[in-house]
Steps between C-alpha positions, in 0.01 A plus 500: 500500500566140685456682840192629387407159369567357833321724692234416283541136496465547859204732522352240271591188780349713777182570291456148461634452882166707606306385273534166596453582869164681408393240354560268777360772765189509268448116514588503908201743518261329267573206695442689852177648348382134383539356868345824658185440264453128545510520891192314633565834780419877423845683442469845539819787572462823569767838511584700805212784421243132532414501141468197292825409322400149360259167586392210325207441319312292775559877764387695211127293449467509893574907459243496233760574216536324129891529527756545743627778299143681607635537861829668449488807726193459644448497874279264718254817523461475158397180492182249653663449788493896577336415860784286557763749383580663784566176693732406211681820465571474917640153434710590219673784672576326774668255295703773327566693813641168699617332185356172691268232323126441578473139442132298511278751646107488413309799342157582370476638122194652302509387161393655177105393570527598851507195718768464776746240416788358760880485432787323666730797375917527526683800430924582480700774440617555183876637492713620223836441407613713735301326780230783536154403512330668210164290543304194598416141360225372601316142441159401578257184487107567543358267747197608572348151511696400767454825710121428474541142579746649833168727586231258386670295751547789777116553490399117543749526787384785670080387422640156680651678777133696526343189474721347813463839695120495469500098596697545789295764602176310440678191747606749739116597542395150492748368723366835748174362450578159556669548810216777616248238454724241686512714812105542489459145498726460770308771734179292383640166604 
């Protein structure tokens, strides 16, 4: 009887042991989800096979979703940027395959209603416990109204270097001219 009430007593401690721990694992988590979701970035993380594992709410809008939970295992082909997919799947397997980080790189994106988008875009390896890479994190920031500032600007560039092109080529002629007519005079004189 007392050893069986000890080894009670102590299946009892243990219960309360894990208990406890779950319930600090499930705050940890809460708390990890809360960050995630108030990112002013879009979080997004995806398994080995490139299906959606998670995001925050601010990816799922731009993927045309109500909820994050509406993306778990979908693929980018399955979503509004499908014309983009492929580039994305080539990126993330890349990343998996080298296990190296693509930090800062720009990207185009058709959204829900069909207009192309731009994103300054970084991706890592995710790795288990065992230090396997089971998937990617990625994070993303639209800014498109920069890129079309960067090629507003491009195009006033390239109209002024038209501009100087054609004005130097108008001098050029006039300068010809100029000179023709100076060597006329000359034989007149």
């Amino acid at each position: 009887k007392k050893t069986a009430a000890q080894d009670l007593h102590e299946v009892d401690q243990k219960n309360q042991s894990l208990s406890g721990a779950l319930e600090e694992l499930s705050k940890s988590r809460s708390l990890l989800q809360s960050i995630i979701d108030a990112s002013p970035v879009r979080v997004f993380w995806k398994d080995r096979d490139l299906r959606y594992r998670g995001c925050n709410p601010l990816f799922a809008k731009d993927a045309g979703q109500l909820r994050p939970e509406d993306l778990i295992g979908k693929d980018d082909f399955q979503l509004g940027w499908a014309p983009q997919a492929e580039l994305y799947r080539q990126d993330d397997q890349q990343i998996i395959q080298a296990g190296v980080s693509k930090i800062g790189f720009e990207e185009p994106q058709t959204t829900p209603d069909g207009q192309t988008i731009w994103l300054r875009t970084s991706k890592v390896p995710l790795r288990n416990p065992q230090g396997e890479i089971d998937g990617i994190l990625g994070i993303y920031d639209d800014f498109t109204e920069h890129k079309q500032v960067e090629i507003e600007l491009a195009q006033y560039r390239d109209h002024l270097e038209e501009l100087v092109r054609k004005r130097t080529q108008e001098l050029a002629i006039a300068k010809e001219a100029a000179e023709t007519a100076n060597i006329a005079k000359s034989a007149f004189l």
